[in-house]
N, C-alpha and C positions, 0 to 999 in steps of 0.2 A: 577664352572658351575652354583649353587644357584646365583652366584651373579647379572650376565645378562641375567635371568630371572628374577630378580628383576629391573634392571636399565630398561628394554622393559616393565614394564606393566604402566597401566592407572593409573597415580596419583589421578588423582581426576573426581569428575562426571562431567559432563555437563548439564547442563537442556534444557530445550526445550526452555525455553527464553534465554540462551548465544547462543545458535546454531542460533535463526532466527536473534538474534543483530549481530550478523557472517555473516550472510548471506546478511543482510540489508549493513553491512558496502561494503563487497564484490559488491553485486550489483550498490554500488553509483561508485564506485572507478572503475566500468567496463565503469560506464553512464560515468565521468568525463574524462578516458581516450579514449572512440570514440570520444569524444566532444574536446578532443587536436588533438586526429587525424583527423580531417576534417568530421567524419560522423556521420550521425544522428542516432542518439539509437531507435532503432525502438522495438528489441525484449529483449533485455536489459533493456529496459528503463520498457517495460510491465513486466518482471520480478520483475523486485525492485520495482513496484508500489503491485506484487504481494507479496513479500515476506513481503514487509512493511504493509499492512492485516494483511495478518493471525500471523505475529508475535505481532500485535494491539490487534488483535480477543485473542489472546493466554492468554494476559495480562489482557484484560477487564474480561475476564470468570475467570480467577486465583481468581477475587476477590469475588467469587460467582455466583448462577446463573443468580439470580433473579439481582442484579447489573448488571452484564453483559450484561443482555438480554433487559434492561432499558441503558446503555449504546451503545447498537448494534442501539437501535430505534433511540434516537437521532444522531446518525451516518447517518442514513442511510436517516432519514427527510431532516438532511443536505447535503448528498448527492443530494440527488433527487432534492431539491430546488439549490442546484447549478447545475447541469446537465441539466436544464430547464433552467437556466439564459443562459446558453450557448447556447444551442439549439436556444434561441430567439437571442442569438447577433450572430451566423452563419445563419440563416435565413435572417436576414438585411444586412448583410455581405454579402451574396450571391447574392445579386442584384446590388452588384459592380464587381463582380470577374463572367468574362468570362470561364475561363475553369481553373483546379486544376491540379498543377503540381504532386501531391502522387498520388501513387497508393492507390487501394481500400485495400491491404492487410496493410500498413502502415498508411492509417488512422484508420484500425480495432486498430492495437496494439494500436495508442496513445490514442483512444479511450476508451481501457481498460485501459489500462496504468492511463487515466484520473480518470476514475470511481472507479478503486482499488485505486488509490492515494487518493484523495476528502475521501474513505472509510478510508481508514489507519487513515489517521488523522485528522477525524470527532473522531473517537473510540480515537487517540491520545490525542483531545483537549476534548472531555465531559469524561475521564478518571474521576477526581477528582468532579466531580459535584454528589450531591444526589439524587438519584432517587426517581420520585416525583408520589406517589398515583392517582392522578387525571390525567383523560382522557382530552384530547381536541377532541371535534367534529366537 
């Protein structure tokens, strides 16, 4: 009876960084399979853009605050200055296009979907970069 209560318990831990790289893998492999099956990943798609964050966020902070929180800034400069490129090329874009085949609730998600993505890996790509004392004004 000792014995399969031993074969049933938890070999080993898990961190919080192999559960969201779990999650991230999980969420691409939902996005790739609507995208065989004919439909577009709408709430899926805003999932993995969310998982893929905070398992970002998770990683940049592991490496201290003060990195992190210098890491999070240029994420998010980078964000914003591309969510504004966008902005200006749907804005000129909109003077060609008559009426918009999504709905409002499926351009929210790709929208977030957009914005947590551009976030994840802004935090992805200034990972290894040093954070730099000096303010820009």
């Amino acid at each position: 009876m000792k014995k399969s209560s031993t074969m049933l318990r938890i070999r080993g831990k898990y961190s919080n960084q192999d559960v969201l790289k779990l999650g991230t893998g999980v969420m691409l492999g939902f996005v790739v399979v609507e995208l065989l099956l004919g439909d577009m990943p709408q709430g899926t798609l805003m999932s993995f853009a969310l998982v893929l964050y905070y398992w970002r966020r998770d990683v940049a902070y592991a490496q201290g605050d003060a990195k992190g929180k210098a890491i999070g800034e240029q994420a998010s400069t980078f964000t914003l200055r591309a969510v504004i490129v966008a902005l200006m090329i749907g804005f000129f874009i909109s003077f060609r296009v008559d009426t918009v085949d999504y709905s409002l609730r499926a351009l929210m998600h790709y929208g977030l979907a957009f914005i947590f993505g551009l976030k994840g890996f802004g935090l992805w790509f200034f990972q290894d970069l040093e954070p730099s004392t000096e303010r820009h004004v």
